[in-house]
N, C-alpha and C positions, 0 to 999 in steps of 0.2 A: 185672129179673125175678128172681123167688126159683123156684131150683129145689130141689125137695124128691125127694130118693130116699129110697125105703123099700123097695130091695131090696138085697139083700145082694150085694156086687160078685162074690162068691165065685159066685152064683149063678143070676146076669142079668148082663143089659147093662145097666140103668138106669143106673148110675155111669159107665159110659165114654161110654155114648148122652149123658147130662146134659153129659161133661165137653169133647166133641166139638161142642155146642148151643152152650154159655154164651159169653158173651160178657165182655168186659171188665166191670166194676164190677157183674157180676150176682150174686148171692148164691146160695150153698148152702148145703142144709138136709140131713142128715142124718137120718132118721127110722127108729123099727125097726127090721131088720135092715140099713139101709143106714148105720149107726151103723158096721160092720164094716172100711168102709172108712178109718174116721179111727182105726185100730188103731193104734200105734206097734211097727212090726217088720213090717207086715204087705206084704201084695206092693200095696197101693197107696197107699203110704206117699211114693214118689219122684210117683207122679201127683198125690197130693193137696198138697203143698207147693209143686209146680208152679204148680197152678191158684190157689194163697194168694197166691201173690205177686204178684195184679191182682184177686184176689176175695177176699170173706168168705167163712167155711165155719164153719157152727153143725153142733153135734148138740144134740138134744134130751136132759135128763138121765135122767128118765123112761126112756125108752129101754134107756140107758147101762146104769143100775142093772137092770132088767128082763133084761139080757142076762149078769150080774156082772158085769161090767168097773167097772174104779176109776178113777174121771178121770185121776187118772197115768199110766193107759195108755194117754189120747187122745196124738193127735200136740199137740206145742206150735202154739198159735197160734190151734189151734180152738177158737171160744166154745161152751163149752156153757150152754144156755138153759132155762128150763123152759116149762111150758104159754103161761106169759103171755108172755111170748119169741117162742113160738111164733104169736100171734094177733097179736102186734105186726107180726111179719114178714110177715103172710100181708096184715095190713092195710096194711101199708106198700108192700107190690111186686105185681108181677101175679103170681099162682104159678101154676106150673107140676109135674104132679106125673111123673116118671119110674119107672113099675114094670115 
């Protein structure tokens, strides 16, 4: 399953709700302001390394840039994607969106 958050962890639950759901080999997607959470420094920073090390975790780049953030300040690990990335995943798993 591809789970896509698109809210900012700072300011929902989507991201803990998603990271509470997901299962082994499910995917996540970071979208819009749910990009916030693959901060590097950021307060869920030990949650989302957690969750890598049995899942994938995308952000969209789009996004990234839209927010200023410079991919060196994603966490290591997380792919970032752009649109086509994004249709692949969506075509590839059953999604799921978290707002």
């Amino acid at each position: 399953m591809l789970h896509i958050v698109k809210k900012s962890p700072y300011e929902s639950s989507a991201f803990s709700d998603a990271i509470n759901y997901i299962e082994q080999n499910d995917i996540m997607l970071l979208t819009e302001d749910g990009i916030y959470a693959a901060k590097k420094g950021g307060k869920f920073e030990g949650a989302l390394k957690s969750l890598m090390q049995k899942n994938a975790v995308y952000c969209l780049i789009a996004d990234i840039k839209a927010r200023g953030i410079q991919e060196n300040e994603i966490i290591e690990n997380v792919k970032v994607i752009d649109y086509k990335g994004f249709v692949e995943k969506v075509v590839e798993q059953n999604p799921m969106t978290w707002s």
